[in-house]
C-alpha positions, 0 to 999 in steps of 0.5 A: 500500500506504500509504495502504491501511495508514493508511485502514485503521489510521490510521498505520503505527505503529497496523498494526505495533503490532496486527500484532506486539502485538495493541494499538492506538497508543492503548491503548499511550498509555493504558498509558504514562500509567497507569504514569505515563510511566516503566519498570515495572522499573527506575523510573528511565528513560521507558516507551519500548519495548513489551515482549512476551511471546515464547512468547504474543505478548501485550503485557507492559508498557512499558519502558525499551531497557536493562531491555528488553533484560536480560529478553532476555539473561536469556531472560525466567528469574526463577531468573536474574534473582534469582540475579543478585541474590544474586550482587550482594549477595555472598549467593549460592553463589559467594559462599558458595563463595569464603568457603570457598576463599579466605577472601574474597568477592571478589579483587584492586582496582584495576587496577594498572599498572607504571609508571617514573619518568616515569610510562610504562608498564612492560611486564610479564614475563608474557604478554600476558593476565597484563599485560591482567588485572593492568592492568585487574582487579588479578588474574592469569591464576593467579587467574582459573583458580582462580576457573574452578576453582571455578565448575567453568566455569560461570557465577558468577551462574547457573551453567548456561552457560559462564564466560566474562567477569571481572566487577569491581565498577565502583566498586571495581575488586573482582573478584567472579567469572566470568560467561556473556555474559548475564549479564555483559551482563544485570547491565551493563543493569541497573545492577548493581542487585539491586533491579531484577534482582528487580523484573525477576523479578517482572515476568516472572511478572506479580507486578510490575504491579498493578491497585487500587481508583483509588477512583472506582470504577474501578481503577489500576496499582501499580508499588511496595509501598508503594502509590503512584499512578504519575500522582502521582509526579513525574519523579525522584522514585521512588527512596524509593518504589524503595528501600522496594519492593526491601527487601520483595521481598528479605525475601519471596524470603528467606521463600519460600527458608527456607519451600522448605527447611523443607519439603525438611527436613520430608520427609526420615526424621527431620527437625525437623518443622514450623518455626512460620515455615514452617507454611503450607500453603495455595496457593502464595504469591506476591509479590503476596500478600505484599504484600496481607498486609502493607498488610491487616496480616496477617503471621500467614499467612506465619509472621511474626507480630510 
């Protein structure tokens, strides 16, 4: 059966590769060097996992194990992945939420331990998970159900699934809020990089990855805005690339959010009318027309006009 396997495809890899992605070993190669070795998403690791689309089967892209597997946890949901994003950024509902309730985006700091002269630790009178909680969160069991309370036990971040898990800033030990499973593990992934969260978005909508003129006549991918030639940048040297490219996808979502309300607004009796930010009524914009606007100069068409 293996050599019939490697007569037939070459190599194992090259039969399960067509089997399960309907892609040869070698157009994996092609598309690993025209995004220039590195994942299309987070821009920071090797292109070392094929990714798929589970509803076609089609091949996607190549990406690194962690981002590949946060489109999992996020079940492959835009809405998920860029509400994770806000969530991050403390400009989301619950953050909004918090401000109201508490005054504060976010609770307690560093863990805080009891400890004696000799620096043992003191068992506190609580209970058990009061202890863990204040040891590891800086928050108690008190807070955490306030903070249920106010998530109505859903999740902080999508608020769909169950709130399950405490989630803290790790370099400030902050408490921001009670997360599902997925998302908790999403954003751990991730990074907790909000810049990653929406270029994941994107890439699930097929807004990330580009074609362009390579000016030869032939054609290239795009991975950022700015544009840049992914087989130029040299190994680590994405992050200003990165850094510019999650400044436009943040301003574009936030124009696409006021263009949604603005219409929501415009069609209830009596609203205010058409804002000049949200007057276009073409087809539907999308990440990937934004950025073409921008490098052909044309602002007007979104209502941005400088």
């Amino acid at each position: 059966m293996a050599e019939i396997t490697r007569r037939n495809h070459g190599s194992r890899r090259n039969y399960l590769l067509k089997l399960r992605y309907r892609i040869t070993a070698e157009e994996v190669e092609r598309h690993r060097r025209a995004q220039g070795g590195v994942c299309s998403i987070c821009l920071r690791r090797k292109a070392s996992h094929v990714d798929h689309d589970h509803d076609t089967g089609l091949f996607r892209g190549l990406l690194c194990f962690p981002c590949n597997g946060a489109l999992g946890q996020y079940h492959d949901t835009p809405e998920y992945l860029r509400a994770a994003a806000r969530y991050l950024e403390g400009t989301g509902f619950h953050a909004t939420e918090m401000l109201l309730e508490f005054g504060v985006v976010t609770l307690g700091g560093h863990a805080r331990r009891l400890v004696d002269g000799g620096g043992r630790r003191i068992k506190r009178a609580g209970t058990s998970r009061d202890d863990h909680l204040r040891a590891r969160y800086g928050i108690g069991e008190e807070q955490v159900q306030k903070l249920l309370a106010l998530q109505h036990g859903r999740c902080a971040a999508c608020a769909e699934v169950k709130a399950e898990h405490v989630d803290h800033d790790h370099a400030t030990g902050v408490v921001r809020g009670i997360l599902c499973g997925g998302c908790n593990s999403g954003m751990g992934q991730l990074a907790d990089d909000p810049v990653s969260l929406r270029r994941a978005a994107d890439y699930v909508l097929g807004q990330l990855v580009r074609e362009v003129p390579d000016g030869d006549g032939g054609t290239r991918f795009s991975l950022t805005f700015p544009d840049v030639d992914p087989r130029t940048v040299r190994p680590g040297g994405w992050e200003p690339y990165r850094v510019k490219d999650g400044e436009h996808r943040k301003l574009f979502l936030e124009i696409e959010e006021e263009m949604y309300v603005q219409t929501r607004l415009r069609m209830l009796p009596g609203g205010p009318g058409v804002c000049r930010r949200s007057a276009y009524t073409g087809p539907p914009y999308t990440t990937s027309d934004y950025i073409r606007d921008m490098v052909n100069g044309n602002p007007e068409r979104f209502g941005h006009a400088s």
